[in-house]
N, CA, C and O atoms as a GROMACS GRO file, in nm:
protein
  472
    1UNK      N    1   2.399  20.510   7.274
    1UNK     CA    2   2.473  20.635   7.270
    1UNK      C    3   2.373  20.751   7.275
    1UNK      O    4   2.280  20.757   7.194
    2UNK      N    5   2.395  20.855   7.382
    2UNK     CA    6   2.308  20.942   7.353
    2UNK      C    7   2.338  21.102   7.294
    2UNK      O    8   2.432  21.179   7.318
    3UNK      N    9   2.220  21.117   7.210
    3UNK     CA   10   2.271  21.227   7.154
    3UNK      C   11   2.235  21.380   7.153
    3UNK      O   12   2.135  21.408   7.087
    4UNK      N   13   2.293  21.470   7.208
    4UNK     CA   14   2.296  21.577   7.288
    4UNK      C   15   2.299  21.722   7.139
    4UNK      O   16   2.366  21.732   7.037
    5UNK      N   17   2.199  21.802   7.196
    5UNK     CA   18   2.192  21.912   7.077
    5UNK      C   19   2.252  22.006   7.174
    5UNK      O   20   2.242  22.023   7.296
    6UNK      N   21   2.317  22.059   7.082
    6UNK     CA   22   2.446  22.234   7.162
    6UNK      C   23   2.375  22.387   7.044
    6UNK      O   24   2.394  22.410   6.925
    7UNK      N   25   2.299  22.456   7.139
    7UNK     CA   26   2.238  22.574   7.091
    7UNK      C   27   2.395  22.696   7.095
    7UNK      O   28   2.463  22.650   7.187
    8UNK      N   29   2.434  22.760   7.066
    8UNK     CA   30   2.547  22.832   7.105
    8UNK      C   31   2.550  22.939   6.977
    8UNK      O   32   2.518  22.904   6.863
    9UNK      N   33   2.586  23.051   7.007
    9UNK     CA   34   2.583  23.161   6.900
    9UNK      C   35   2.786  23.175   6.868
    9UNK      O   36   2.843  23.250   6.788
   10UNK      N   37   2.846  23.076   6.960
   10UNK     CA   38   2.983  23.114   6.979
   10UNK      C   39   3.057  23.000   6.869
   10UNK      O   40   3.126  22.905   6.907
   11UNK      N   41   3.037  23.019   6.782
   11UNK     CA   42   3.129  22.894   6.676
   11UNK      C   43   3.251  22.854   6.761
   11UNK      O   44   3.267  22.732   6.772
   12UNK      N   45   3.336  22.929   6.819
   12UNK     CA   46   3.501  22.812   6.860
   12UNK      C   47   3.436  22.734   6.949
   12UNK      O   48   3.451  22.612   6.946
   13UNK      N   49   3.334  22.809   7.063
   13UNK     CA   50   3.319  22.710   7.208
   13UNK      C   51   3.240  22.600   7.135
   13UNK      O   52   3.264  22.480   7.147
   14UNK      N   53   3.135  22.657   7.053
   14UNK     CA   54   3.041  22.500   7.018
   14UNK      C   55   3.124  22.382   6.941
   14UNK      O   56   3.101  22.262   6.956
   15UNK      N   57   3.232  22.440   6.848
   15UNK     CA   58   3.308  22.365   6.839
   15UNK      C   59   3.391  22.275   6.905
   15UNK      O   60   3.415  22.159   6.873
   16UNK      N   61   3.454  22.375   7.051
   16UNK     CA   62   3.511  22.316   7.146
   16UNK      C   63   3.437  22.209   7.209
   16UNK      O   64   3.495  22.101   7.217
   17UNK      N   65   3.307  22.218   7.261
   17UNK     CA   66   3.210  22.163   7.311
   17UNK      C   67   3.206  22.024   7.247
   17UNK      O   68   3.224  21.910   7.289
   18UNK      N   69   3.174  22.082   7.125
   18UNK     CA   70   3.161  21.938   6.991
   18UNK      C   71   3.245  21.804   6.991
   18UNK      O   72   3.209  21.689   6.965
   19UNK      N   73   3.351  21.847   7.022
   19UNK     CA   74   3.468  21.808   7.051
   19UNK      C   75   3.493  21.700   7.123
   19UNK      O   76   3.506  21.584   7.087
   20UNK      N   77   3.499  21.752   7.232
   20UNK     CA   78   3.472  21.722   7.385
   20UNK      C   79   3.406  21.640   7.398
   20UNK      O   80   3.458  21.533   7.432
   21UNK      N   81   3.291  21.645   7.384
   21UNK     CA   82   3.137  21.563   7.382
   21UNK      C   83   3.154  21.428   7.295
   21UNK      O   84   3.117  21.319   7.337
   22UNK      N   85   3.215  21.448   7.162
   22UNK     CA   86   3.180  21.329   7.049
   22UNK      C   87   3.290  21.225   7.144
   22UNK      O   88   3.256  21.108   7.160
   23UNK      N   89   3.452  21.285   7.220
   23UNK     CA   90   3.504  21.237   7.231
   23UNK      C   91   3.506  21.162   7.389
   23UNK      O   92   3.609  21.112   7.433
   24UNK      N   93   3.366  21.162   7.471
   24UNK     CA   94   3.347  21.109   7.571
   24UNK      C   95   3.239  21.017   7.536
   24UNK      O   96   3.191  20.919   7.592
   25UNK      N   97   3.216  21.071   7.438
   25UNK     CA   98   3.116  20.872   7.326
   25UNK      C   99   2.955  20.951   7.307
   25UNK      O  100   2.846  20.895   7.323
   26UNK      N  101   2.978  21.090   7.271
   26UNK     CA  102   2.818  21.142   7.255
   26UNK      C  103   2.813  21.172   7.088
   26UNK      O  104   2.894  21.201   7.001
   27UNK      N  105   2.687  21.151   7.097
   27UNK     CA  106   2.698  21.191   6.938
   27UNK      C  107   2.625  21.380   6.961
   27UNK      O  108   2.575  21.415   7.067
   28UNK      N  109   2.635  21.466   6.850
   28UNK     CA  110   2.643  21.588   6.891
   28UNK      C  111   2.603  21.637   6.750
   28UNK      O  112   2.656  21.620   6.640
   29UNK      N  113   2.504  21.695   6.786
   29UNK     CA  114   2.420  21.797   6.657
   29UNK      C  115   2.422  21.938   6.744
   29UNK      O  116   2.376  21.958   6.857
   30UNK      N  117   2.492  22.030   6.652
   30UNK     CA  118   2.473  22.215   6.656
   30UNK      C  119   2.330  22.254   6.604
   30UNK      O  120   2.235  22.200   6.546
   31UNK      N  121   2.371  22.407   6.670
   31UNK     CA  122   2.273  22.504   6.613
   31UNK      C  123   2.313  22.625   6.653
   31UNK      O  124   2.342  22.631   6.772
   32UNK      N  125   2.324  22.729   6.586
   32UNK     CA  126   2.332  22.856   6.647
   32UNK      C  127   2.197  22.952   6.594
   32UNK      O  128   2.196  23.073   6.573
   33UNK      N  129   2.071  22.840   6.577
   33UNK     CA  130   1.972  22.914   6.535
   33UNK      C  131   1.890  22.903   6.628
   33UNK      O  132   1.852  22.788   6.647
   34UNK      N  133   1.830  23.009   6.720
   34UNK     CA  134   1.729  22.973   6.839
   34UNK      C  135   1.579  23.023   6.782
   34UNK      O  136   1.473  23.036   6.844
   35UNK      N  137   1.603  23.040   6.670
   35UNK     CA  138   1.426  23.079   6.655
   35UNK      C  139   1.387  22.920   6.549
   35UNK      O  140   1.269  22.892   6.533
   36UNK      N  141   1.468  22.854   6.501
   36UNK     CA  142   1.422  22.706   6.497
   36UNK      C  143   1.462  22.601   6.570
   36UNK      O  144   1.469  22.490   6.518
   37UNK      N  145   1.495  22.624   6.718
   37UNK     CA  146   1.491  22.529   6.792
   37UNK      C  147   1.382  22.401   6.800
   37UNK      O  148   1.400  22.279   6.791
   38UNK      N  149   1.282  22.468   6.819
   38UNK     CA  150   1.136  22.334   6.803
   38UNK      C  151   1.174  22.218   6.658
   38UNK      O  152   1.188  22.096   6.668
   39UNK      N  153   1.182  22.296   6.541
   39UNK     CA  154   1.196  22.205   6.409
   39UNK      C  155   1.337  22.126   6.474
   39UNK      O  156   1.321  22.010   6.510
   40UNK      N  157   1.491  22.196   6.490
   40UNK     CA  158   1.582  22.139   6.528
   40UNK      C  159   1.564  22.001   6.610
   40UNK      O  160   1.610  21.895   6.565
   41UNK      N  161   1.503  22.007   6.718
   41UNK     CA  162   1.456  21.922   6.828
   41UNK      C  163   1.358  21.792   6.761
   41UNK      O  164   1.386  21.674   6.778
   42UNK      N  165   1.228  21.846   6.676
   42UNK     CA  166   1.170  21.736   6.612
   42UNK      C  167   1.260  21.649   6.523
   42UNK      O  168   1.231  21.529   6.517
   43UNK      N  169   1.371  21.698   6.449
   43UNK     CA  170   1.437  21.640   6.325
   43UNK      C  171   1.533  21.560   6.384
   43UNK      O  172   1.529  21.441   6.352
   44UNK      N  173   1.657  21.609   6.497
   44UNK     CA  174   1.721  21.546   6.559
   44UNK      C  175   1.674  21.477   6.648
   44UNK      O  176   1.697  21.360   6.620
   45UNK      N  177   1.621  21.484   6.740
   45UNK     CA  178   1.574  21.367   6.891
   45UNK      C  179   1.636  21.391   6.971
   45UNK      O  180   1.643  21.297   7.050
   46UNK      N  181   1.716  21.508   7.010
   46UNK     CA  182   1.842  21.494   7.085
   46UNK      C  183   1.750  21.408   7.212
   46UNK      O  184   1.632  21.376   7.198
   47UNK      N  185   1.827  21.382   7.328
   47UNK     CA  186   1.835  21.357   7.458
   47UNK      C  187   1.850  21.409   7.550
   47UNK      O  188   1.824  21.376   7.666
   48UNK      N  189   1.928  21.558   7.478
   48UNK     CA  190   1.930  21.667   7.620
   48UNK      C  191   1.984  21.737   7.503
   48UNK      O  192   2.029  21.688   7.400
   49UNK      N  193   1.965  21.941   7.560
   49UNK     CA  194   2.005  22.002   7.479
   49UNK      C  195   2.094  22.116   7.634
   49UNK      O  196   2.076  22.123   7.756
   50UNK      N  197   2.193  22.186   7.529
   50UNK     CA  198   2.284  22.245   7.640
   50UNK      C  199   2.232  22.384   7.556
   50UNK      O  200   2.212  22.400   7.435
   51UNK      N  201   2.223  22.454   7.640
   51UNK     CA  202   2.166  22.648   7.572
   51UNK      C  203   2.300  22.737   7.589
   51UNK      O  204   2.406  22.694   7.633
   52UNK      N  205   2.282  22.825   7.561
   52UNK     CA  206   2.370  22.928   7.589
   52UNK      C  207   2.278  22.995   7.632
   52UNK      O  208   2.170  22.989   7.573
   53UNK      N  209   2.291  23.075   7.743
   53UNK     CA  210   2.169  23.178   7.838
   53UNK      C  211   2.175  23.323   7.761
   53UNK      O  212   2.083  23.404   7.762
   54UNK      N  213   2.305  23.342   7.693
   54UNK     CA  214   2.290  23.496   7.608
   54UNK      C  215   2.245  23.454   7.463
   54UNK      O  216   2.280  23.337   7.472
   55UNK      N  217   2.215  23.460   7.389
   55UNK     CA  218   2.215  23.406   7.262
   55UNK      C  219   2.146  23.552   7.152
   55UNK      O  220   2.063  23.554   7.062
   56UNK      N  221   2.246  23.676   7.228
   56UNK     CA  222   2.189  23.790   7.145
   56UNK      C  223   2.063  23.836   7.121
   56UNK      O  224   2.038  23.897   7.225
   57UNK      N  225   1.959  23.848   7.044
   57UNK     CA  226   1.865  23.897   7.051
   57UNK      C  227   1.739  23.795   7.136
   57UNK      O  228   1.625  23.837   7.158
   58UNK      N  229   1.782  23.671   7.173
   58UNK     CA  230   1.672  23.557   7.254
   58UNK      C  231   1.794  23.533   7.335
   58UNK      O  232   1.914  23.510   7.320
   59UNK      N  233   1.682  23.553   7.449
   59UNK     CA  234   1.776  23.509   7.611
   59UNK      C  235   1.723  23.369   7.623
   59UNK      O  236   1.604  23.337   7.633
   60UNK      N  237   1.816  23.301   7.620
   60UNK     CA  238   1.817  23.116   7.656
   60UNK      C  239   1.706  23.104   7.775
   60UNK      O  240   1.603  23.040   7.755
   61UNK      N  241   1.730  23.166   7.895
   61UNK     CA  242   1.600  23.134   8.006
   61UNK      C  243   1.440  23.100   7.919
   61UNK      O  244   1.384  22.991   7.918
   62UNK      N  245   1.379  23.254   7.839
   62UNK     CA  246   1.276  23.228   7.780
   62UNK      C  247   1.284  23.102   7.648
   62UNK      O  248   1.183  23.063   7.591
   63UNK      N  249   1.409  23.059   7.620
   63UNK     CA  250   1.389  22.961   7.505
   63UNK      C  251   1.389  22.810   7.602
   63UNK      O  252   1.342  22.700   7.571
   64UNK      N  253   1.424  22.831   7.665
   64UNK     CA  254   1.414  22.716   7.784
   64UNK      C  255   1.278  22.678   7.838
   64UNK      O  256   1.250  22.573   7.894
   65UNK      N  257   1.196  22.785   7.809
   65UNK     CA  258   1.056  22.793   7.869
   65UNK      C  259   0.982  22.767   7.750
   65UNK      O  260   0.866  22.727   7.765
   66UNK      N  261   1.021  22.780   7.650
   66UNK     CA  262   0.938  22.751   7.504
   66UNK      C  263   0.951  22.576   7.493
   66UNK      O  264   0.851  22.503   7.492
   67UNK      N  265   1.077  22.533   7.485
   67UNK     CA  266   1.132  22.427   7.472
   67UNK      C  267   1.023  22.347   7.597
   67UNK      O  268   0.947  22.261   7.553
   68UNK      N  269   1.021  22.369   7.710
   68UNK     CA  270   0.983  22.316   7.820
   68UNK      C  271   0.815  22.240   7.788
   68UNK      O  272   0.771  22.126   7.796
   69UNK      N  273   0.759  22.373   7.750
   69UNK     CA  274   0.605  22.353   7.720
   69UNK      C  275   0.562  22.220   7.584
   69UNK      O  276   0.454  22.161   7.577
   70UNK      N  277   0.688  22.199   7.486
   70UNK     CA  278   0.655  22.115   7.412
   70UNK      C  279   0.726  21.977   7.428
   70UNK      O  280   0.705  21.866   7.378
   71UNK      N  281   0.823  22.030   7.523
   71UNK     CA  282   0.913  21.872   7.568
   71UNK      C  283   0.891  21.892   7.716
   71UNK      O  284   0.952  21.982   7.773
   72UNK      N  285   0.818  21.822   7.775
   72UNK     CA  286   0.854  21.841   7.934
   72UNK      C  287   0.961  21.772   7.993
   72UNK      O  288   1.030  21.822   8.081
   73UNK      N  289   0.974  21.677   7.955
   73UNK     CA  290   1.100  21.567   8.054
   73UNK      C  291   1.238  21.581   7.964
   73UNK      O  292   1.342  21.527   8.003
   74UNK      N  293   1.231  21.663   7.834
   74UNK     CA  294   1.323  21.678   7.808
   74UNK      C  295   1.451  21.742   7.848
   74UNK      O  296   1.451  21.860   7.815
   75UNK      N  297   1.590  21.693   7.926
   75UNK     CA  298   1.707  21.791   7.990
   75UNK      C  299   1.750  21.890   7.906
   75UNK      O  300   1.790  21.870   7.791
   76UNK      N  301   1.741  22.047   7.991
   76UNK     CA  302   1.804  22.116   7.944
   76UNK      C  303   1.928  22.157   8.019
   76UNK      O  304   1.926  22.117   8.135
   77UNK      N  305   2.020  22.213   7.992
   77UNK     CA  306   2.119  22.259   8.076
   77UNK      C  307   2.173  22.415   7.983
   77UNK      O  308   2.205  22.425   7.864
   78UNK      N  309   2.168  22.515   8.084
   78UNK     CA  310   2.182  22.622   8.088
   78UNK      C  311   2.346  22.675   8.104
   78UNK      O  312   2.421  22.653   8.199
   79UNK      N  313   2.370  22.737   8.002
   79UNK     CA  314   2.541  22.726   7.998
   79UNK      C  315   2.554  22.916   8.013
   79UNK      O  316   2.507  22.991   7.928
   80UNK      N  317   2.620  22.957   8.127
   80UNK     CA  318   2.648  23.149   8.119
   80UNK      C  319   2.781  23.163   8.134
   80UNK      O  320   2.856  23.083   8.190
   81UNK      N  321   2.823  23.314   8.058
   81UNK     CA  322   2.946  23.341   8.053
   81UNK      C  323   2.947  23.446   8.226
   81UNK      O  324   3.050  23.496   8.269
   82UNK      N  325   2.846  23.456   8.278
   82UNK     CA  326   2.827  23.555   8.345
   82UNK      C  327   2.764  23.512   8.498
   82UNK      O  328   2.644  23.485   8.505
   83UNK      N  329   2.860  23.508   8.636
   83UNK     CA  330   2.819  23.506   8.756
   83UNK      C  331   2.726  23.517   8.780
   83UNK      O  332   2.680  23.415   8.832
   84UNK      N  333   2.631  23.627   8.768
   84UNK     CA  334   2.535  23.629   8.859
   84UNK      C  335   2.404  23.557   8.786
   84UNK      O  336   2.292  23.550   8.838
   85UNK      N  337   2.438  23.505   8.659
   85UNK     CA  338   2.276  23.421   8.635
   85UNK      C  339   2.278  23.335   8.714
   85UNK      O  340   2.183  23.259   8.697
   86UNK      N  341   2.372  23.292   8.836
   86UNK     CA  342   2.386  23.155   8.869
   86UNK      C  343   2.255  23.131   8.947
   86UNK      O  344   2.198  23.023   8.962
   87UNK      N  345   2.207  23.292   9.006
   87UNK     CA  346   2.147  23.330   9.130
   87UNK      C  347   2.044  23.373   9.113
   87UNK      O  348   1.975  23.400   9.211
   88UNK      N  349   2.010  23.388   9.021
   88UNK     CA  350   1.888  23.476   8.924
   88UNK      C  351   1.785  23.333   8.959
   88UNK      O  352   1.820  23.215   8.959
   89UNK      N  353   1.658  23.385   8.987
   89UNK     CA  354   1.537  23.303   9.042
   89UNK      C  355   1.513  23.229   8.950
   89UNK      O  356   1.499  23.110   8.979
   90UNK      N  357   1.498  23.270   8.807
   90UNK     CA  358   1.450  23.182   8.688
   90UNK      C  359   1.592  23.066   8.621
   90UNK      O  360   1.595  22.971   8.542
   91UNK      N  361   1.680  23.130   8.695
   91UNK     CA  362   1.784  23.027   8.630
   91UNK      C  363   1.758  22.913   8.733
   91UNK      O  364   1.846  22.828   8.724
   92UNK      N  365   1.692  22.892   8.801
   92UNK     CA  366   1.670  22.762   8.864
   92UNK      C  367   1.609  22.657   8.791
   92UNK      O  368   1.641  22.540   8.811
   93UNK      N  369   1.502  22.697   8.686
   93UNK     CA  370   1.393  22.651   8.642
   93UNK      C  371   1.469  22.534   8.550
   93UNK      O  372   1.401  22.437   8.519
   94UNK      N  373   1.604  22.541   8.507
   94UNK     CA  374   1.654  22.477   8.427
   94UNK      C  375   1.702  22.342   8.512
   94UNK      O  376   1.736  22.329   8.629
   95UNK      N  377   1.692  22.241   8.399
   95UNK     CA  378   1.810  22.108   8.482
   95UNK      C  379   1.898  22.151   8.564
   95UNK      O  380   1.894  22.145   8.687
   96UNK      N  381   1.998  22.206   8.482
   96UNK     CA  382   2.125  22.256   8.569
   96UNK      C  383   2.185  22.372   8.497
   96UNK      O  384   2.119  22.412   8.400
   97UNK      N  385   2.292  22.431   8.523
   97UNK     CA  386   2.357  22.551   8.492
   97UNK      C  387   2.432  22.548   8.507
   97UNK      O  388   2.457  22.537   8.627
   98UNK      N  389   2.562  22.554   8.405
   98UNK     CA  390   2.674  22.572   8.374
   98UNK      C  391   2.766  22.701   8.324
   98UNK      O  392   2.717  22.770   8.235
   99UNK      N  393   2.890  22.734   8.374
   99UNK     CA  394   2.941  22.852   8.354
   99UNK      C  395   3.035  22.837   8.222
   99UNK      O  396   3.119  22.747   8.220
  100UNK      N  397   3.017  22.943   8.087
  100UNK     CA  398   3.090  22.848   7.999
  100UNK      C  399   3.241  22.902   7.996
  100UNK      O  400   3.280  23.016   8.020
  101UNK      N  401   3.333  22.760   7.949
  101UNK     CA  402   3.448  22.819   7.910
  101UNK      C  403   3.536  22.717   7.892
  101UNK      O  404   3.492  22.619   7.832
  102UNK      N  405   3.655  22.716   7.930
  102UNK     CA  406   3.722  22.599   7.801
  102UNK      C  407   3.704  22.504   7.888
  102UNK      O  408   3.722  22.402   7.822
  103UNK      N  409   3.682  22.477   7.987
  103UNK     CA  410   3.740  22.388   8.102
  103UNK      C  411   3.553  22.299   8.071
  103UNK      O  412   3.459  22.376   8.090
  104UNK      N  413   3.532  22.215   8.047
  104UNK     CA  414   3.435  22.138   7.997
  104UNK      C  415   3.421  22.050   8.130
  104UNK      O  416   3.310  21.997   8.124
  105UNK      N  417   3.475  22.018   8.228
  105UNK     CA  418   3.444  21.923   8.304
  105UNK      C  419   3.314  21.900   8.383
  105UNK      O  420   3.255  21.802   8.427
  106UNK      N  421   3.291  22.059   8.383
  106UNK     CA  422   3.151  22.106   8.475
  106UNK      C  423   3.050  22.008   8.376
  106UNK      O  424   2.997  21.897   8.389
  107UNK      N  425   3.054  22.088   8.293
  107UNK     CA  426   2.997  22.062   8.156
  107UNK      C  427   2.912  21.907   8.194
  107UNK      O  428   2.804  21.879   8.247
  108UNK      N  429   3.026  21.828   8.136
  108UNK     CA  430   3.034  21.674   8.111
  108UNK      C  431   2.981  21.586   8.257
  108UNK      O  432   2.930  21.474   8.249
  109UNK      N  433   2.998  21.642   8.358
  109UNK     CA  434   2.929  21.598   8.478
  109UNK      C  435   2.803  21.650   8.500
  109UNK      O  436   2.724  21.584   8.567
  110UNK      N  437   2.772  21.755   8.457
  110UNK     CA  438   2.578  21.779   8.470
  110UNK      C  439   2.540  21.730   8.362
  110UNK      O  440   2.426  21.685   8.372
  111UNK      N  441   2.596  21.716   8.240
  111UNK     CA  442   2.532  21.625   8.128
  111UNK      C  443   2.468  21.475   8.190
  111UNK      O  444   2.357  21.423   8.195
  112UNK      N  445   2.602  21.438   8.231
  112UNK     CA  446   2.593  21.268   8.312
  112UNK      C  447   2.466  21.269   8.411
  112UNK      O  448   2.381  21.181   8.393
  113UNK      N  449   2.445  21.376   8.530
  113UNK     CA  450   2.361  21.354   8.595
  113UNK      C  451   2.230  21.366   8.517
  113UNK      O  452   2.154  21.271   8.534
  114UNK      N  453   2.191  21.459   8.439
  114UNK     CA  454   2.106  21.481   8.360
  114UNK      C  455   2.055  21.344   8.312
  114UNK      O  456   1.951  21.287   8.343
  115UNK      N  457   2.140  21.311   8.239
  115UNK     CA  458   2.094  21.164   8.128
  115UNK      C  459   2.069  21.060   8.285
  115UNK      O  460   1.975  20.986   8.260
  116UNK      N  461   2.112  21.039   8.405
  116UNK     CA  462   2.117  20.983   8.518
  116UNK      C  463   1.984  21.008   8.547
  116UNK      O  464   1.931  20.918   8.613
  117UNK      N  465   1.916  21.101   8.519
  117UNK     CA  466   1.765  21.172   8.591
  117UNK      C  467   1.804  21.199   8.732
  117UNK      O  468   1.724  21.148   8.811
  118UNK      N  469   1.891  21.258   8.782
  118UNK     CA  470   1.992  21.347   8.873
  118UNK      C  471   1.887  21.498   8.864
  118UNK      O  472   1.922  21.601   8.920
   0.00000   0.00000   0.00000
């Protein structure tokens, strides 16, 4: 079973997310803390972590790039409430990128390719 960390500053969606996830057979550790992501990551093990790209005062792209330098092969997937990061040069740099909102399917299929090495 693999188990997936959800960074999110949005309590219903990470909940929603939570949800979703435990109930397609993932196991699922939160955080809505991005300045202990690194400790988060050592304590849990996740297998892939999903970001939120706004996360208020830390923009997910640069925590993606922090994360990167101490996990390299680790999947991230980049989750925006907002069109045009889709297109933004640095949002490439991520696994994949996801637009968030209730509809999880996107979601749950770049997770799959991810853990796939897709």
């Amino acid at each position: 079973m693999f188990k997936l960390l959800l960074l999110d500053k949005d309590d219903d969606l990470r909940m929603l997310y939570r949800h979703e996830l435990e109930a397609w057979g993932y196991t699922v550790v939160e955080t809505d803390k991005p300045e202990r992501i690194l400790e988060t990551i050592m304590e849990k093990m996740p297998d892939l972590i999903v970001i939120e790209a706004d996360l208020g005062g830390w923009n997910g792209l640069d925590l993606f790039k922090y994360i990167r330098k101490q996990y390299e092969t680790l999947p991230v997937i980049l989750c925006s409430a907002y069109p045009h990061f889709k297109y933004g040069p640095k949002s490439l740099a991520s696994d994949h990128l996801v637009f968030k909102g209730f509809d999880s399917d996107e979601l749950k299929e770049r997770i799959q390719m991810s853990l796939d090495g897709e």
